[in-house]
C-alpha positions as CSV (number, residue, x, y, z in Angstrom):
1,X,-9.4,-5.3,-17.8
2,X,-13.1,-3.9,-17.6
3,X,-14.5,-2.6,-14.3
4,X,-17.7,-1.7,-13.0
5,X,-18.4,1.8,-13.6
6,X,-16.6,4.0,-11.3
7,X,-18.0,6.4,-8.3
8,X,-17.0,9.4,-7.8
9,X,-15.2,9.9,-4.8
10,X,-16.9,11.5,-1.7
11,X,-16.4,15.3,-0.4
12,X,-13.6,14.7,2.3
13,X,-16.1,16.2,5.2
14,X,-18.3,13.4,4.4
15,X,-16.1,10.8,4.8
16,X,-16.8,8.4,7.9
17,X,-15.0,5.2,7.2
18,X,-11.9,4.3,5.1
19,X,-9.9,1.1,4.2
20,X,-6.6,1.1,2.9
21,X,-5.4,-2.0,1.1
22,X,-1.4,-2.0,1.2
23,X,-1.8,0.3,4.1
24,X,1.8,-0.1,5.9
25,X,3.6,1.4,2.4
26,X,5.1,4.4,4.1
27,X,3.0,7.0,2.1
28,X,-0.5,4.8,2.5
29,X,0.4,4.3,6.5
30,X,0.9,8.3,6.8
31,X,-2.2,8.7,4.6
32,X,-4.4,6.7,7.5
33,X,-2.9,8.7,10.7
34,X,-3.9,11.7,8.8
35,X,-7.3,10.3,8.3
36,X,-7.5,8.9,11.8
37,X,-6.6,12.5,13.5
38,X,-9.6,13.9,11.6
39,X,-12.2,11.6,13.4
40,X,-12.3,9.4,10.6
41,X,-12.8,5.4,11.0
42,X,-9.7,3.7,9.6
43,X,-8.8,0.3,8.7
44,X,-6.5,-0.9,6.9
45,X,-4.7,-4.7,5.6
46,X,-1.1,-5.8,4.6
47,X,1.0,-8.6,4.0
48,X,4.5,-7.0,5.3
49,X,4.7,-4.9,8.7
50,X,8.1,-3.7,10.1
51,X,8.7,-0.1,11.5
52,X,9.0,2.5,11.7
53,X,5.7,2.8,9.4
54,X,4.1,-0.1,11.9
55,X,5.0,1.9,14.5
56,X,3.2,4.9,13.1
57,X,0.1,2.6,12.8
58,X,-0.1,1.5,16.1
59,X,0.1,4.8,17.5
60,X,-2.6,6.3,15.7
61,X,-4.8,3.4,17.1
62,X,-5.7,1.8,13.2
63,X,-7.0,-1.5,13.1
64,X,-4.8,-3.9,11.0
65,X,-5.7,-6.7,9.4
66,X,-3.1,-8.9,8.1
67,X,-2.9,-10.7,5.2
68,X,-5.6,-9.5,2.3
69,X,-8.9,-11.2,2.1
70,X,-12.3,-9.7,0.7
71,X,-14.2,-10.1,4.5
72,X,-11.4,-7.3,5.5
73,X,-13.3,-4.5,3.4
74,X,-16.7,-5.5,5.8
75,X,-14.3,-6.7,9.2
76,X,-15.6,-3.4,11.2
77,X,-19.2,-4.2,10.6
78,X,-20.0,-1.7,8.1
79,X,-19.4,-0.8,4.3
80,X,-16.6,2.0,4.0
81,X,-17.3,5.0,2.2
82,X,-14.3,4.5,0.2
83,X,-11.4,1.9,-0.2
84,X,-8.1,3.3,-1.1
85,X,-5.5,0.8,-3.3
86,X,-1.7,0.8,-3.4
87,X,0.1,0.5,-6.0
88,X,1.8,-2.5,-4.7
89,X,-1.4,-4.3,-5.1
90,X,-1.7,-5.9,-8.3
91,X,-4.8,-6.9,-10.1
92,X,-5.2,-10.4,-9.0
93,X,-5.4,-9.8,-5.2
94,X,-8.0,-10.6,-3.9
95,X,-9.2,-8.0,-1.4
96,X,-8.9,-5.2,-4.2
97,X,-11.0,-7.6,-6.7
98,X,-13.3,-7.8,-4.3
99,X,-13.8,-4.0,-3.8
100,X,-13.6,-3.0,-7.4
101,X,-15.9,-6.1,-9.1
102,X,-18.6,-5.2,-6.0
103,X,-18.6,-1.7,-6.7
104,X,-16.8,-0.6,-3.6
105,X,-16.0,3.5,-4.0
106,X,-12.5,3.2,-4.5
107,X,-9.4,4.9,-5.6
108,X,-5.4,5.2,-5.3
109,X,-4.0,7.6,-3.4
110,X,-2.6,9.8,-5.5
111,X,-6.4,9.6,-7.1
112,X,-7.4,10.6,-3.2
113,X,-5.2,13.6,-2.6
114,X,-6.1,15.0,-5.7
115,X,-10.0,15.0,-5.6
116,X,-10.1,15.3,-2.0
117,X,-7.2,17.8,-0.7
118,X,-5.4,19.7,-3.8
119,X,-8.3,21.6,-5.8
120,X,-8.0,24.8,-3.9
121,X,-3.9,24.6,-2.3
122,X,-0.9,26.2,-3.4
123,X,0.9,22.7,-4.4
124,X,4.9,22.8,-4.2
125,X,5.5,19.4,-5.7
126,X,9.3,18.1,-5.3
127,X,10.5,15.4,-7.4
128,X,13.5,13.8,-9.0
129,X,15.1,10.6,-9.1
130,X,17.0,11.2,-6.0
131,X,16.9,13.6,-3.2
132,X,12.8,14.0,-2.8
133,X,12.3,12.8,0.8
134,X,15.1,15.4,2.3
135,X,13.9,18.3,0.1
136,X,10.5,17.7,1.1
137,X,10.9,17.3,4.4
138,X,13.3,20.1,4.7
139,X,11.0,22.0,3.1
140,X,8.0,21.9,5.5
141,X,10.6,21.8,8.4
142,X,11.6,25.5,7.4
143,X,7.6,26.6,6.5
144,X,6.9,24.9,9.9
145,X,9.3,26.2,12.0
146,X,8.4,29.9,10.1
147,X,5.2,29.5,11.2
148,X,3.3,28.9,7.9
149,X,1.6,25.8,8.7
150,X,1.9,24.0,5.9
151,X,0.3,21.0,4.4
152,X,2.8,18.3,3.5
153,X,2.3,14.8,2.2
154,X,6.2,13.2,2.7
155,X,7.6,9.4,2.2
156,X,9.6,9.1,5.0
157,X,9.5,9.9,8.3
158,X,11.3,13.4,9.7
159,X,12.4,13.7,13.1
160,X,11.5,17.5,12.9
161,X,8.0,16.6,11.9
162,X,5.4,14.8,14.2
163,X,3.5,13.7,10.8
164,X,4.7,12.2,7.5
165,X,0.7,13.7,6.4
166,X,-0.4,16.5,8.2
167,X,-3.1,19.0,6.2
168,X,-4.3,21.9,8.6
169,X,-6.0,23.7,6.0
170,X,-7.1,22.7,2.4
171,X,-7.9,26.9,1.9
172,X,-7.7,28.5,-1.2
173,X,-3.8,29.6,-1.2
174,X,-2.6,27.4,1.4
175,X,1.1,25.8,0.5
176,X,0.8,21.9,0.6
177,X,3.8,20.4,0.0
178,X,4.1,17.6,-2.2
179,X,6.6,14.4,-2.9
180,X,5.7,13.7,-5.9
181,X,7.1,10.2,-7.0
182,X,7.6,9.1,-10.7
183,X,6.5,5.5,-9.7
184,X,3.6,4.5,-11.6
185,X,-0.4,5.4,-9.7
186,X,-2.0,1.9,-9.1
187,X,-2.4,-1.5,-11.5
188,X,-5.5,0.3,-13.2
189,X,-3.8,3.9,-13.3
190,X,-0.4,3.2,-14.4
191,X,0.9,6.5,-15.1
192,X,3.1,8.8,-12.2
193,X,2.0,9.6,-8.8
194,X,2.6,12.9,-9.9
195,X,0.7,13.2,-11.9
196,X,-2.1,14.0,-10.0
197,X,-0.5,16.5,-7.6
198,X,-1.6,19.5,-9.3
199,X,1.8,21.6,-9.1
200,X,2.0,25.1,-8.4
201,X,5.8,25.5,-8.4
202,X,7.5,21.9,-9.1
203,X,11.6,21.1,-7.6
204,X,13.0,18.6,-10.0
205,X,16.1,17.6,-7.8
206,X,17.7,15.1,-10.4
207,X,16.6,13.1,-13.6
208,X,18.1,9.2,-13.9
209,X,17.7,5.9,-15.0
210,X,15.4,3.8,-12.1
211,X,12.9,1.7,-11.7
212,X,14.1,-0.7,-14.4
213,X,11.0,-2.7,-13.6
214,X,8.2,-0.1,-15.3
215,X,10.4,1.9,-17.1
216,X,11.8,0.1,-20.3
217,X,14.9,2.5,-20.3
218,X,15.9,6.2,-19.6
219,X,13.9,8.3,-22.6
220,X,10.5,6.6,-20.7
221,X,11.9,8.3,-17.6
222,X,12.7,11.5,-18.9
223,X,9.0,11.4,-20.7
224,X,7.1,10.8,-17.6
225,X,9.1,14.1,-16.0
226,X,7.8,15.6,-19.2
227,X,4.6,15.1,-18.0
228,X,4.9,16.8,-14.8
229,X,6.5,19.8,-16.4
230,X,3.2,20.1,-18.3
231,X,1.0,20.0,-15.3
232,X,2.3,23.1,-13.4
233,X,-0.1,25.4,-13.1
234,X,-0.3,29.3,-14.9
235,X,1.7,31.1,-12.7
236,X,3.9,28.0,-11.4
237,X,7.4,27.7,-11.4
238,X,10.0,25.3,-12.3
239,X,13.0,25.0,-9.8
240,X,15.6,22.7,-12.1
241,X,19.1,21.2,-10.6
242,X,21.4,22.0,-13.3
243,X,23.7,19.0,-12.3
244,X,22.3,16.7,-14.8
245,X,21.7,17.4,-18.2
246,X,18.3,16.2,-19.0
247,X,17.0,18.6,-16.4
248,X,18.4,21.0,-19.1
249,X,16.0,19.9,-21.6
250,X,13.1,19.8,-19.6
251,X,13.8,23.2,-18.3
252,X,14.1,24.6,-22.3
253,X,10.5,22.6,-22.4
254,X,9.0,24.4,-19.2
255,X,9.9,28.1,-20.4
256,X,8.5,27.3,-24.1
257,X,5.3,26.7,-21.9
258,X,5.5,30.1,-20.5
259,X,6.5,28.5,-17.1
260,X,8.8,30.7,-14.9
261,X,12.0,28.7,-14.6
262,X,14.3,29.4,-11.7
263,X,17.7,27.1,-12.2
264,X,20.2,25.8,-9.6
265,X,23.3,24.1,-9.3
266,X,27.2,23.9,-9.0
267,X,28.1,25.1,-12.3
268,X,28.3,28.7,-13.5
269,X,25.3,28.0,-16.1
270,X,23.0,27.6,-12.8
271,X,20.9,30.9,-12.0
272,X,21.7,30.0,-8.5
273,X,24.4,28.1,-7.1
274,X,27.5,27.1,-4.8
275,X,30.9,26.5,-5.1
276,X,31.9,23.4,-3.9
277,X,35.3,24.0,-3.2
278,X,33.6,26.9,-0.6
279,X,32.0,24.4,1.3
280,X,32.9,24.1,4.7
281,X,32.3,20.9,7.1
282,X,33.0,22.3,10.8
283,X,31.7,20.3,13.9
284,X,29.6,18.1,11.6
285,X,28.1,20.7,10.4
286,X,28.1,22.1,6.6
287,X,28.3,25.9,5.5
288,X,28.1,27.1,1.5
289,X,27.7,30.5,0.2
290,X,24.8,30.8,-1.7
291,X,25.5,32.7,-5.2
292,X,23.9,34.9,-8.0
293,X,26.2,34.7,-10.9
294,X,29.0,36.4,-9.1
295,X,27.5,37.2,-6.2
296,X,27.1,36.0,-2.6
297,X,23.4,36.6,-1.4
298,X,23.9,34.1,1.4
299,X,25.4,31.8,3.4
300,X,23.5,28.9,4.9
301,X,24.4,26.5,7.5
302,X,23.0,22.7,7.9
303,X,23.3,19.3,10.0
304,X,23.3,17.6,6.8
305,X,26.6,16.0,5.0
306,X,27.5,16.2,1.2
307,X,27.1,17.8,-2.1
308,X,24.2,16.4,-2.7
309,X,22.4,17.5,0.4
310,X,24.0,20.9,-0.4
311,X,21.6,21.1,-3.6
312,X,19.0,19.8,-1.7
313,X,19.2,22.9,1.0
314,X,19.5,25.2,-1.9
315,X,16.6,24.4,-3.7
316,X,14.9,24.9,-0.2
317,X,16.5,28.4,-0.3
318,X,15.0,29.3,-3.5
319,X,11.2,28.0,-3.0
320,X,11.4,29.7,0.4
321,X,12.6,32.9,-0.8
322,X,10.0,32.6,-3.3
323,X,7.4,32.1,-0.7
324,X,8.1,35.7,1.0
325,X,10.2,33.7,4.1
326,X,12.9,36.4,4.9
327,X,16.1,35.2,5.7
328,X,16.2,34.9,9.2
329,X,13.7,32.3,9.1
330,X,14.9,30.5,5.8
331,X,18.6,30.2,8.2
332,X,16.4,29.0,11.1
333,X,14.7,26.6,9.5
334,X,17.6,25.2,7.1
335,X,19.9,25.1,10.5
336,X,18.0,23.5,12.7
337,X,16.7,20.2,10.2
338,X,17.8,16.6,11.6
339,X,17.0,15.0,8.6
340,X,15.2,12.3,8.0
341,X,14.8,8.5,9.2
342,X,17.0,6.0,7.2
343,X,18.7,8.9,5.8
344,X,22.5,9.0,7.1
345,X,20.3,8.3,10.5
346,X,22.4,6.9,13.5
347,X,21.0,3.9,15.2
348,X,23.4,3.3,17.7
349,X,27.4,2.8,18.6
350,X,28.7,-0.1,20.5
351,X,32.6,-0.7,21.8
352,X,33.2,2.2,19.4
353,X,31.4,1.7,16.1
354,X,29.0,3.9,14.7
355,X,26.0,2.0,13.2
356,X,24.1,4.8,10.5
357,X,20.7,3.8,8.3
358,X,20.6,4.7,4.9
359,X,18.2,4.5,2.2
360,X,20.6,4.8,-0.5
361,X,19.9,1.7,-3.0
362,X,20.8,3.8,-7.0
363,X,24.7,4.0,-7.2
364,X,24.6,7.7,-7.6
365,X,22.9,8.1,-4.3
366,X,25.5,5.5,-3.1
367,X,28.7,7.3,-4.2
368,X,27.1,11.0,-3.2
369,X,26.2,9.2,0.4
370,X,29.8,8.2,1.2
371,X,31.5,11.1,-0.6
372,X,29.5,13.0,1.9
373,X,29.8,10.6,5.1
374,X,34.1,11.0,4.2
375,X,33.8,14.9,4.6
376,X,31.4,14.9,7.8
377,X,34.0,12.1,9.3
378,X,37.1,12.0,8.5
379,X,39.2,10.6,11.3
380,X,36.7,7.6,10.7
381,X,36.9,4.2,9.0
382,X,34.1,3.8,6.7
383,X,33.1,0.3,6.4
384,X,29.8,-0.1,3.8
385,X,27.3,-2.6,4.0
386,X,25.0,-3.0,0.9
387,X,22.0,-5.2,0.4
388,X,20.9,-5.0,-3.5
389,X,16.9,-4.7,-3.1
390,X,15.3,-2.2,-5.3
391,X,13.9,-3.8,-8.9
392,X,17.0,-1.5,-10.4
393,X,19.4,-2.8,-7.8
394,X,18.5,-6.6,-8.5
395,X,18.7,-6.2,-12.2
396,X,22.5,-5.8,-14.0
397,X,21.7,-1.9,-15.8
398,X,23.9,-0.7,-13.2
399,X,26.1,-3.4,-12.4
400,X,29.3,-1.9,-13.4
401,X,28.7,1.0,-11.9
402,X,28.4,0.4,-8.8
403,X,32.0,-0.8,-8.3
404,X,33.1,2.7,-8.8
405,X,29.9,4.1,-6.3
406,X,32.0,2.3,-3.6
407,X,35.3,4.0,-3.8
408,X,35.2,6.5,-0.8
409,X,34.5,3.3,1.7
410,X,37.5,1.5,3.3
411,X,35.8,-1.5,3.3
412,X,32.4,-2.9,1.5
413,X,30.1,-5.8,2.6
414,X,28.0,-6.8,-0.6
415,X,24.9,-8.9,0.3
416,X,23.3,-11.2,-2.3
417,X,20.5,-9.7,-4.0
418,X,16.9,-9.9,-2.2
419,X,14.7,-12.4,-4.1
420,X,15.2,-12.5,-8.1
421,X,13.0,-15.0,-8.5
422,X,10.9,-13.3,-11.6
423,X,14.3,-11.7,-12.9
424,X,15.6,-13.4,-16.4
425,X,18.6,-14.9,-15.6
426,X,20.5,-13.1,-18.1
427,X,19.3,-9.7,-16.3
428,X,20.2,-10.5,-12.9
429,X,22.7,-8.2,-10.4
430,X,25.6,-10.5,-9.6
431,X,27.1,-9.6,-6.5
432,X,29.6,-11.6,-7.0
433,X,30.8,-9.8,-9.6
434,X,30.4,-6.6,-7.6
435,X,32.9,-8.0,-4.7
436,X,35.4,-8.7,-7.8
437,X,34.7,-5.5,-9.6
438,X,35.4,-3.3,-6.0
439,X,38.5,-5.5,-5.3
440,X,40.0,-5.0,-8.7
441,X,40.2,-1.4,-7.8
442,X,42.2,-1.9,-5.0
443,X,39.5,-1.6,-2.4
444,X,38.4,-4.5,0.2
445,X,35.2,-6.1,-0.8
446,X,33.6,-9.1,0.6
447,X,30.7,-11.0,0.2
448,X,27.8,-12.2,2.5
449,X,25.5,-14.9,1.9
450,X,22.9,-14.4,4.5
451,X,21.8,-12.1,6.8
452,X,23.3,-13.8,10.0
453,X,26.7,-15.0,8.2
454,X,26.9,-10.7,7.0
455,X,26.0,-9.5,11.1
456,X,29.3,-12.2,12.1
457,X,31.9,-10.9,9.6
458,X,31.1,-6.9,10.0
459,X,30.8,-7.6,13.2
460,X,34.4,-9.5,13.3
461,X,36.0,-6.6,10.5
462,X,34.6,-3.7,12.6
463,X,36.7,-1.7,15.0
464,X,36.4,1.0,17.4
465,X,36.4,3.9,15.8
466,X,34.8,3.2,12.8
467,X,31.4,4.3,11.0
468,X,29.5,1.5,9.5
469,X,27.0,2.6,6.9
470,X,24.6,-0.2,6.0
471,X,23.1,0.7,2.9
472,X,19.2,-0.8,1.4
473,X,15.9,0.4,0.6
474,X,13.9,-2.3,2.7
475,X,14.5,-4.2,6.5
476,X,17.2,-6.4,5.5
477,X,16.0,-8.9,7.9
478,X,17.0,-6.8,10.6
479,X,20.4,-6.5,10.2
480,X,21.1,-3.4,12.2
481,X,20.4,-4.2,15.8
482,X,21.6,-8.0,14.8
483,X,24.9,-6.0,14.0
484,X,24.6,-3.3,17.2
485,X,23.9,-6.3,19.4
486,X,26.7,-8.8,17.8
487,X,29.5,-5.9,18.2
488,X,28.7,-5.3,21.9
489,X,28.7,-9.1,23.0
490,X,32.3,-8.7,21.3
């Protein structure tokens, strides 16, 4: 599709105004505060609000318009100096037409933070199929708390940090710290987020099949992490999980480049590494010795539960260490993390039942999630409740593998899938199936139909005592205090 020629963005002290089309995404929303603490005039339109990223908006005092219309680029009585474009705005809408075909200054975001914030930083860019929000996060927690003040750019919301997007300095030097997602830029720019982050020293956490909806199947996903290997700077480094095998490849591919590549894992092939059978869970807390081939150079401590968060803490360790933090404040920092909102977060308990958020929506995250919920509590009854939402989720790539993703739970809740409306039939998730697949094994599975008709039968199954994990990557219609209020009325 043609557009009018496009401006080049303005100097970021010259901004005064900025719209933000899809601006309650949880990356565009912490884009905005950012922009509204430096004095800058925000607005900003959606179709879909629901916290905690509505919550975030309304505290930073950003005008929201709702619904997308072209009179909501003008609504504040003057022409922003630029309009910034979400990626979940497709090219027909109509606010973003308008902008482009009238030859608004726009751009995505990624587009944004590259001209305007990352020329002159020391980017630390974490990415990965799984694990990117709690690295990242973690991450600036430590270099926070070590008194770096970092820059950091995070999709998710920390209760360590007061800002998902907080950039104190944009010096030449200065560590900003990156998520860098492999989902594709904007409708005109569809190529990774990442690819615009300009990485210093990269984290690549994991490496699967996802987003089934722009990625035809796995060798596109491994190709666009190609592309980020590429873009570290001279003098970068790679920092690879060794836990999955196309990480392997792409590490071989970073060293050809001359990139210094620093590896991790649990296997003896990983530079750096733990043994899992050493980790310790003691008072809901999680201890690992940190190794060098056969030696311990560490032990670290952290709130957070599972092998999988255990890799995420060490990669932490190594960028740290790389940094200069000595290990006083690497334990500090690593120690002291809560984690992150709708990750293994508790919302509330009520006659006994533990209700805990979690994001986990790919069945690797799921399986890794309970594994690690079973080791932080186990004197407690795991009941999972799953709502099928992502575009992988809804489709069937994964459909048998899920079944087994469920084992560690006493009992599973599937919910139908969220809308599959422009899914082929013969390429839908069948959750159905799912509750047959997880009862074949011997486990309880049970189906919900709707939202309310899910709330009454956990509600009913649930017992004091037990920890109920509801699992899904959007609001499921509210389904948490609906279930924290239904268990206390009894």
């Amino acid at each position: 599709m043609a557009h009018p020629t496009k401006a080049a963005l303005p100097h970021l002290e010259n901004l005064k105004s900025v719209h933000i089309i899809g601006v309650c995404g949880t990356l565009m929303g912490a884009f905005a505060a950012f922009l509204k603490r430096r004095g800058i005039a925000v607005t900003g339109s959606d179709q879909n609000v629901y916290p905690p990223m509505s919550d975030v908006l309304t505290k930073a005092g950003i005008q929201l318009y709702s619904g997308y219309r072209a009179e909501n680029l003008n609504a504040s009585g003057a022409k922003p100096d630029l309009v910034v474009i979400g990626n979940v705005i497709n090219a027909q809408n109509p606010e973003a037409r308008a902008a482009i075909d009238e030859g608004y200054c726009y751009s995505s975001l990624p587009e944004a933070m590259e001209k305007l914030l990352l020329q002159n930083t020391r980017n630390l860019c974490v990415s990965g199929t799984h694990g990117k929000t709690t690295t990242s996060s973690l991450l600036a927690h430590v270099l926070v708390t070590a008194g770096r003040d970092p820059n950091y750019f995070i999709g998710g919301v920390a209760h360590d940090l007061p800002f998902s997007f907080n950039v104190p300095n944009v010096g030449k030097g200065h560590p900003f710290i990156l998520e860098g997602d492999e989902y594709d830029t904007a409708f005109w720019d569809k190529v990774p987020k990442f690819n615009h982050y300009l990485p210093d020293d990269a984290i690549l956490t994991s490496v699967e099949y996802d987003h089934a909806d722009i990625y035809p199947d796995f060798a596109a996903v491994v190709r666009a992490f190609e592309g980020l290997i590429t873009r570290i700077r001279p003098g970068g480094k790679l920092i690879a999980c060794f836990e999955y095998p196309a990480i392997k490849d792409l590490a071989a591919q970073a060293a050809k480049l001359g990139t210094q590549v620093i590896t991790y894992g649990s296997a003896p092939a990983a530079g750096i590494r733990f043994a899992p059978a050493r980790v310790r869970v003691e008072n809901e807390k999680t201890r690992f010795d940190v190794m060098e081939g056969d030696r311990k150079v560490d032990e670290v401590t952290t709130l957070m539960s599972g092998n999988h968060n255990v890799l995420n803490a060490l990669a932490v360790w190594i960028e740290c260490r790389e940094l200069g933090l000595n290990p006083e404040q690497i334990h500090t920092g690593l120690s002291t993390f809560q984690g992150v909102k709708r990750r293994q977060e508790i919302r509330g308990e009520a006659r006994g039942v533990m209700v805990m958020d979690d994001f986990a929506h790919h069945p690797t995250a799921v399986r890794e999630t309970l594994k690690g919920l079973r080791s932080k509590y186990p004197d407690r009854r795991i009941v999972a409740v799953f709502e099928p939402r992502s575009a992988t989720s809804r489709r069937k790539v994964f459909q048998k593998d899920y079944a087994i993703a469920f084992d560690e739970a006493d009992a599973t809740f599937i919910m139908v899938p969220f809308d599959q409306s422009k899914i082929s039939s013969d390429d839908q998730f069948s959750s159905d199936q799912l509750v047959d697949d997880i009862s074949g094994r011997g486990k309880s599975g049970h189906l919900m139909n709707t939202v309310e008709e899910g709330v009454a039968q956990v509600a009913a199954f649930a017992k004091s005592g037990d920890l109920v994990a509801v699992l899904s990557n959007g609001g499921f219609g509210g389904f948490i205090p609906k279930l924290l209020d239904a268990i206390k009325q009894g």
